[in-house]
PDB file of N, CA, C and O in Angstrom, chain B, residues numbered from 101:
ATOM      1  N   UNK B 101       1.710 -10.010 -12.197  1.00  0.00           N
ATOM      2  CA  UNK B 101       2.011  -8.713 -11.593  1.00  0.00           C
ATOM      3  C   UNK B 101       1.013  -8.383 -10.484  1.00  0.00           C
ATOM      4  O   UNK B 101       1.388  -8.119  -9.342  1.00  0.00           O
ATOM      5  N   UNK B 102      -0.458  -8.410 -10.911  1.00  0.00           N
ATOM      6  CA  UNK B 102      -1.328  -8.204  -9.369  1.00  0.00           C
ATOM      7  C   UNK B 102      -1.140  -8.925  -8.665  1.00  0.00           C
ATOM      8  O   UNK B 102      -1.448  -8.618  -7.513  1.00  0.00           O
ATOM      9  N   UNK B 103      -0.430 -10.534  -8.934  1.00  0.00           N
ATOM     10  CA  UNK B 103      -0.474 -11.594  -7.162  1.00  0.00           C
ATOM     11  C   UNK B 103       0.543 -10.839  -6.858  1.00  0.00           C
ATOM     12  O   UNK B 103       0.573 -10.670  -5.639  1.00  0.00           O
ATOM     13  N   UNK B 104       1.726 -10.094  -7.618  1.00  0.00           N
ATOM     14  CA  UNK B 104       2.556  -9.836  -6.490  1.00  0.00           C
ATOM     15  C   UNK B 104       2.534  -8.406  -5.738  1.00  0.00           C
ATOM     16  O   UNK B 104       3.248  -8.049  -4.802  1.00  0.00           O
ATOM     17  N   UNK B 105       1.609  -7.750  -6.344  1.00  0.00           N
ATOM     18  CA  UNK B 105       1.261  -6.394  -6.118  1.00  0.00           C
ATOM     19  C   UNK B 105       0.372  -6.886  -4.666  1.00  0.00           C
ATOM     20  O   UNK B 105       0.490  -6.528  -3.494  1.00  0.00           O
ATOM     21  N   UNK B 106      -0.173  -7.465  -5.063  1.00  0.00           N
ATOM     22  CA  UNK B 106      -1.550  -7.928  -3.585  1.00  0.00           C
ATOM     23  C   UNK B 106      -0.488  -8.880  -2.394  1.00  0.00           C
ATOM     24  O   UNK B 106      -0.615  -8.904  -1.170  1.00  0.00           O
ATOM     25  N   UNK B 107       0.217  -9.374  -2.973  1.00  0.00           N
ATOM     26  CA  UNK B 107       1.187  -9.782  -1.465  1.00  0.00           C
ATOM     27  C   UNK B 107       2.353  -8.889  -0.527  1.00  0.00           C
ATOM     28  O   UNK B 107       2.850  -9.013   0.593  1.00  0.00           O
ATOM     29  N   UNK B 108       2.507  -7.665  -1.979  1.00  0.00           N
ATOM     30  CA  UNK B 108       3.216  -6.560  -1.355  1.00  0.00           C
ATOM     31  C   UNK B 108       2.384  -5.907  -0.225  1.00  0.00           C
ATOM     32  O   UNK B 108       2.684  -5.581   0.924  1.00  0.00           O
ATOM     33  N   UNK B 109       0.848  -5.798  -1.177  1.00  0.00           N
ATOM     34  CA  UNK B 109      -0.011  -5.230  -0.364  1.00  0.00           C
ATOM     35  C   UNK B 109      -0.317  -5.267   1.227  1.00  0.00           C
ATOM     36  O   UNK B 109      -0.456  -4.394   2.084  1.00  0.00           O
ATOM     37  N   UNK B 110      -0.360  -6.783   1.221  1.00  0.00           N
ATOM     38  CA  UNK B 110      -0.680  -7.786   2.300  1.00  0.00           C
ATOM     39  C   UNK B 110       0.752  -7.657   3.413  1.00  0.00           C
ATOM     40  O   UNK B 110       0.726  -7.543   4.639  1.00  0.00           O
ATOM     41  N   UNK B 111       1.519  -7.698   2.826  1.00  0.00           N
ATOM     42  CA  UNK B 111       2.608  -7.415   3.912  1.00  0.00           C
ATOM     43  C   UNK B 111       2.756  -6.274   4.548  1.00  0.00           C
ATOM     44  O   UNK B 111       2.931  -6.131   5.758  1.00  0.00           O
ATOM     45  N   UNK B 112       2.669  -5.249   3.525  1.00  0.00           N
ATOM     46  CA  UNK B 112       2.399  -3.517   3.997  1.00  0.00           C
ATOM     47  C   UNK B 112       1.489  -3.494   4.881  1.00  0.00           C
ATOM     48  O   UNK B 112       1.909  -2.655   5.678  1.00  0.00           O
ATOM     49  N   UNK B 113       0.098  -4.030   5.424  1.00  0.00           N
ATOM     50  CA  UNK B 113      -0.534  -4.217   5.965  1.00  0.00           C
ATOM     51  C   UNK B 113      -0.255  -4.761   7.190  1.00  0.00           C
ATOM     52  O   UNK B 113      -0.400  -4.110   8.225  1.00  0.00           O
ATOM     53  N   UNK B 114       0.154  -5.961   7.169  1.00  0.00           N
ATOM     54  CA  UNK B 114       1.124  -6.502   8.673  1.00  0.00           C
ATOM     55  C   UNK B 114       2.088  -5.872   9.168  1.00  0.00           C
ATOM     56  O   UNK B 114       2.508  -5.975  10.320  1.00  0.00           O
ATOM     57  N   UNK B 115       2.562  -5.057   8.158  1.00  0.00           N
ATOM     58  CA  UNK B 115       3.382  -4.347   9.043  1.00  0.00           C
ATOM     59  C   UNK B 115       3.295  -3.334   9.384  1.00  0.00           C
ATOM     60  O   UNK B 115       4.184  -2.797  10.045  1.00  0.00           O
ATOM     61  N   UNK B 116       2.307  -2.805   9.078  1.00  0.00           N
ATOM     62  CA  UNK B 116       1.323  -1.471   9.580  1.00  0.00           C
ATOM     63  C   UNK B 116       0.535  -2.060  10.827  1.00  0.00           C
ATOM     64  O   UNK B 116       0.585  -1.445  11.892  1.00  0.00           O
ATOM     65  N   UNK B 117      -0.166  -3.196  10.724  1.00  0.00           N
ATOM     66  CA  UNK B 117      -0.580  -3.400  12.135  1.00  0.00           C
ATOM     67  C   UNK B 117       0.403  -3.530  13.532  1.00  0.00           C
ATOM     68  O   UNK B 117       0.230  -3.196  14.704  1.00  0.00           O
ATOM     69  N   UNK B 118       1.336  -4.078  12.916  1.00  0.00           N
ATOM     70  CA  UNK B 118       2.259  -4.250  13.818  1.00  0.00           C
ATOM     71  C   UNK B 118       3.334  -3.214  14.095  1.00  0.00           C
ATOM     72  O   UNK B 118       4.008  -3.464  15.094  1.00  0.00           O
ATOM     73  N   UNK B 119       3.623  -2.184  13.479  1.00  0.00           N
ATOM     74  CA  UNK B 119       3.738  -1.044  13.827  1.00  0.00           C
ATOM     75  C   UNK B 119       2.726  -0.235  14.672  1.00  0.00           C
ATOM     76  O   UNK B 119       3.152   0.521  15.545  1.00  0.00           O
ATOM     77  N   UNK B 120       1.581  -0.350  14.474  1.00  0.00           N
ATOM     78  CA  UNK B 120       0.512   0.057  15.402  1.00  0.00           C
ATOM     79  C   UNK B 120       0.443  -0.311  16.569  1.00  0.00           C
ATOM     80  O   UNK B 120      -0.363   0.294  17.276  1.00  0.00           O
ATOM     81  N   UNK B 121       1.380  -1.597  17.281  1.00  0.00           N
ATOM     82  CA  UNK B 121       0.491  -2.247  18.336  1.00  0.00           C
ATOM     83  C   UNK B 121       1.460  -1.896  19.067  1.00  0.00           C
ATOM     84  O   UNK B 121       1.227  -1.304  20.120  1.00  0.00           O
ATOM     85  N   UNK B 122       2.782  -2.187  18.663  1.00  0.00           N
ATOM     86  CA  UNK B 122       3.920  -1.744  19.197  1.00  0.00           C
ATOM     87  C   UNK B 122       3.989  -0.081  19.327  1.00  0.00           C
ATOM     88  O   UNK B 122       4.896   0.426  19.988  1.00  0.00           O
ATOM     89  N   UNK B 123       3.413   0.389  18.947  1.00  0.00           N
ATOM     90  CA  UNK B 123       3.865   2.243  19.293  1.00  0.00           C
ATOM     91  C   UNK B 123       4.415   2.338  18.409  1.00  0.00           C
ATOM     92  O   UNK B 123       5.303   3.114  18.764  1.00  0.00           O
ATOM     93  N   UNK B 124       4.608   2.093  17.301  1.00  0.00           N
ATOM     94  CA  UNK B 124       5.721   2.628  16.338  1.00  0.00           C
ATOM     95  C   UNK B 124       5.311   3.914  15.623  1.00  0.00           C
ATOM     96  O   UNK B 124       5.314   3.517  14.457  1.00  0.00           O
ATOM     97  N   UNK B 125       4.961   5.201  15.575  1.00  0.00           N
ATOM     98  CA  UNK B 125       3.979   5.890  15.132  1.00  0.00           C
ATOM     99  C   UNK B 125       4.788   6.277  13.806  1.00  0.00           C
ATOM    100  O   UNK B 125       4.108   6.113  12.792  1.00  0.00           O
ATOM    101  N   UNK B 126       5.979   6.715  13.600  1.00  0.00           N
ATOM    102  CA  UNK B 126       7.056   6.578  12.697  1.00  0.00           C
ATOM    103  C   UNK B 126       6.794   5.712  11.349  1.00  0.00           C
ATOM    104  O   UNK B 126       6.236   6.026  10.298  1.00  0.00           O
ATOM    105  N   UNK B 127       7.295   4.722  11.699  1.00  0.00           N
ATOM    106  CA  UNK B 127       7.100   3.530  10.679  1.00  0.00           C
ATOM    107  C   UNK B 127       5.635   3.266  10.556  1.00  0.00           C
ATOM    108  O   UNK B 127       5.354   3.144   9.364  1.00  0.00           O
ATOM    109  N   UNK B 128       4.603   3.132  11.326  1.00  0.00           N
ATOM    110  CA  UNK B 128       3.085   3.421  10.461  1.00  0.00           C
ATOM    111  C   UNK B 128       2.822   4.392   9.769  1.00  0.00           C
ATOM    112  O   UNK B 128       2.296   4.274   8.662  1.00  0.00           O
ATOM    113  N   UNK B 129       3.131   5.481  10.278  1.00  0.00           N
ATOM    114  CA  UNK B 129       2.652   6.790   9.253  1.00  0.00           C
ATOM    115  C   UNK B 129       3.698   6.543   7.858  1.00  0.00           C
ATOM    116  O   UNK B 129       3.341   7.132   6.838  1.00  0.00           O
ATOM    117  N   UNK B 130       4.779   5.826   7.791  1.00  0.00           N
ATOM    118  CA  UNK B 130       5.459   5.663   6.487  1.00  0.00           C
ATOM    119  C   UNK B 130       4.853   4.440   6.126  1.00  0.00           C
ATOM    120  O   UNK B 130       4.792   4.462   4.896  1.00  0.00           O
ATOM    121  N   UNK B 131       4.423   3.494   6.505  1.00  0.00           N
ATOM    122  CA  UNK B 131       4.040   2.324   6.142  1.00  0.00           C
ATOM    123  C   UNK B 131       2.395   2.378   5.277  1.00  0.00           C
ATOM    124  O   UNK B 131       1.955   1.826   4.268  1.00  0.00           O
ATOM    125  N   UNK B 132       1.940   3.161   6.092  1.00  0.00           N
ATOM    126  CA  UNK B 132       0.444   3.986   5.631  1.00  0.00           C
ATOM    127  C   UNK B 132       0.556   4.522   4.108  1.00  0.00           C
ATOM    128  O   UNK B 132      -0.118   4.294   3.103  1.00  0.00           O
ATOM    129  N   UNK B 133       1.903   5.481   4.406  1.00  0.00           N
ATOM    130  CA  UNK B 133       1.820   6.487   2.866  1.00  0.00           C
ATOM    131  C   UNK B 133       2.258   5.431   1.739  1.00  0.00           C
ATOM    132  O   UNK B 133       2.028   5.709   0.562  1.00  0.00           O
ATOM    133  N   UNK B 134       2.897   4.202   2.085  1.00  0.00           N
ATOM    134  CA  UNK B 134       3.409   3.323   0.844  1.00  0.00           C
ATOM    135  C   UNK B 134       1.841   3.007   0.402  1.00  0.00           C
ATOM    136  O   UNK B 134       1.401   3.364  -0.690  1.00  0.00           O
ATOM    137  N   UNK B 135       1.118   2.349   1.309  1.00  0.00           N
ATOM    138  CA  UNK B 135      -0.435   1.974   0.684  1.00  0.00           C
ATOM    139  C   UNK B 135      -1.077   2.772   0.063  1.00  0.00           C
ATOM    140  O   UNK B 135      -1.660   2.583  -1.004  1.00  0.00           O
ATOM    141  N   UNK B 136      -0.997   4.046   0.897  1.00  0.00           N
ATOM    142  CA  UNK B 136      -1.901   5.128   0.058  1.00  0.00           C
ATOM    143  C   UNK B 136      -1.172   5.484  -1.508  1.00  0.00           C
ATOM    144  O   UNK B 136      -1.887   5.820  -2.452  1.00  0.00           O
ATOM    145  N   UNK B 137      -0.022   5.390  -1.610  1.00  0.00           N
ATOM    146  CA  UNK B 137       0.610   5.700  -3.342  1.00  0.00           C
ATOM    147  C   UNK B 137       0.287   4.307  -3.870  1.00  0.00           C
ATOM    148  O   UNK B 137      -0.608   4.113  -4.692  1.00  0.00           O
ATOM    149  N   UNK B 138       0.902   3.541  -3.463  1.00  0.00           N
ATOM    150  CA  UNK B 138       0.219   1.952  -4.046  1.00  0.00           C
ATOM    151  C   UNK B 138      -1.311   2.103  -4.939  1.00  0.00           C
ATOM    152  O   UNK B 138      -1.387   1.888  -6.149  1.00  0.00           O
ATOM    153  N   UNK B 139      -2.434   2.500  -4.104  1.00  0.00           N
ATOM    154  CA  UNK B 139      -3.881   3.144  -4.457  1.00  0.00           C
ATOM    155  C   UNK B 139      -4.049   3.831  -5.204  1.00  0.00           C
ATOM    156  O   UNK B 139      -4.976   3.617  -5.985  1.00  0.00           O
ATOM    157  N   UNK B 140      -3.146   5.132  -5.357  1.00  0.00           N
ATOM    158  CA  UNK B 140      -3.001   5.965  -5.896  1.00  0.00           C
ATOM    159  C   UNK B 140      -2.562   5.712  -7.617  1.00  0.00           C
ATOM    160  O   UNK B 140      -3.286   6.093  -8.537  1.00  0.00           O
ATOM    161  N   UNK B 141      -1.610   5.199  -7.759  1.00  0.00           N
ATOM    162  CA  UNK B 141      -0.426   4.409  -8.696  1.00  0.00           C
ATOM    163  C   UNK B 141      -1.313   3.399  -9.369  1.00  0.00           C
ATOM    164  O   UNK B 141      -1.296   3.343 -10.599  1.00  0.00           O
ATOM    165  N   UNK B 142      -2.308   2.364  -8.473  1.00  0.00           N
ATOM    166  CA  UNK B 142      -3.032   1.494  -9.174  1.00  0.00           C
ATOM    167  C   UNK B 142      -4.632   2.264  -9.648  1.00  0.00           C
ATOM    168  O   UNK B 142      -5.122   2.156 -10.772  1.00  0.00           O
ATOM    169  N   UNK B 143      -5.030   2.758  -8.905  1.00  0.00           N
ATOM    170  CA  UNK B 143      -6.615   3.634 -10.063  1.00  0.00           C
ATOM    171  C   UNK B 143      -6.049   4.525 -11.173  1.00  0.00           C
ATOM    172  O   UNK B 143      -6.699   4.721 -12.200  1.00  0.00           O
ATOM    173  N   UNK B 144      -4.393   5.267 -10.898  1.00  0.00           N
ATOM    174  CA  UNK B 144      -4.450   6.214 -11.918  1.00  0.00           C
ATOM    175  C   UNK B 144      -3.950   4.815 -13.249  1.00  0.00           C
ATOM    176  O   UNK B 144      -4.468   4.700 -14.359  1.00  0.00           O
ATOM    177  N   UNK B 145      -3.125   4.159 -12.819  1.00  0.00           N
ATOM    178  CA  UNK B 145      -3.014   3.271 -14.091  1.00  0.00           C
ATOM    179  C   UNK B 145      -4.411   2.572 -14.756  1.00  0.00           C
ATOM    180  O   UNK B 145      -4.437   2.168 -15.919  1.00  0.00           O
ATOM    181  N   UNK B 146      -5.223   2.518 -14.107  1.00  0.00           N
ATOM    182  CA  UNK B 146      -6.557   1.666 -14.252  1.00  0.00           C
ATOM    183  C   UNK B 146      -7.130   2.659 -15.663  1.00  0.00           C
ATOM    184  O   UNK B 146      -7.452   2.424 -16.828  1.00  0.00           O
ATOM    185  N   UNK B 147      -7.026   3.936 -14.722  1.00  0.00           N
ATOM    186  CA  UNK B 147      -7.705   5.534 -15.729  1.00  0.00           C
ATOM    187  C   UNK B 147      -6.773   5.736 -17.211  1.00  0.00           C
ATOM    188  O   UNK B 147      -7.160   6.187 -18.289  1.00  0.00           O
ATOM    189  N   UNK B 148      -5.147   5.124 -16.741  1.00  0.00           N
ATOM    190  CA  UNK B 148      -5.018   5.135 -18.344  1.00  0.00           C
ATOM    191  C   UNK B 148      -5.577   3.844 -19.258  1.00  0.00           C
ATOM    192  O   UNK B 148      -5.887   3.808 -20.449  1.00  0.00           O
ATOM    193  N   UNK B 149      -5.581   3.053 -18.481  1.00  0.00           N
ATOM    194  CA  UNK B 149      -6.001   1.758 -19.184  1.00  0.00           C
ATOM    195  C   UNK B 149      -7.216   1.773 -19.621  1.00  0.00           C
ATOM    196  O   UNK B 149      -7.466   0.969 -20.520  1.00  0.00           O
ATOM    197  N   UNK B 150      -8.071   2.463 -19.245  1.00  0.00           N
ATOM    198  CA  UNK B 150      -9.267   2.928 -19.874  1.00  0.00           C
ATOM    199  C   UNK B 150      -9.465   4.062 -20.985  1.00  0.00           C
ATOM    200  O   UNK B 150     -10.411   4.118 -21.770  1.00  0.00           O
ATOM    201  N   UNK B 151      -8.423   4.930 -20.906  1.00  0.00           N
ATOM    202  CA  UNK B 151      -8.468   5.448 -21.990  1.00  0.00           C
ATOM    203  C   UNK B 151      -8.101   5.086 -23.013  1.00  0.00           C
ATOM    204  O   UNK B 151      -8.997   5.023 -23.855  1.00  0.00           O
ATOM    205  N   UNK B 152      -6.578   4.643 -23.521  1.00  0.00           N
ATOM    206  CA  UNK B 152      -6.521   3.907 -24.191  1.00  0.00           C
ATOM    207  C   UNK B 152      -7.086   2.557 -24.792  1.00  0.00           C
ATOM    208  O   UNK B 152      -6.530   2.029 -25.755  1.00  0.00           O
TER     209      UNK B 152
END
C-alpha cells in the first residue's frame, strides 16, 4: 500500500510541476490540494495507529 501511495505521490508531483511550467494555475492549485489531503489522510492515520 505505501509503494503505491508514494508513486501516486510521485506522479501528483509531475504533474504539479508540469502544470506549473505550462501556466496551468487551475490544475496546480487542484493538483496541490490532492497532496495536501494525501498528508493530511496519511499523519491523521499514523495518529490513529498510534493510539491504538
Amino acid at each position: 500500500m505505501m509503494v503505491e501511495q508514494d508513486n501516486l505521490e510521485q506522479q501528483l508531483m509531475r504533474a504539479l510541476q508540469e502544470a506549473d511550467a505550462t501556466g496551468d494555475c487551475l490544475i496546480a492549485a487542484l493538483l496541490s490540494q490532492c497532496l495536501d489531503l494525501m498528508h493530511h489522510r496519511t499523519a491523521s492515520s499514523e495518529r490513529i495507529a498510534a493510539v491504538n
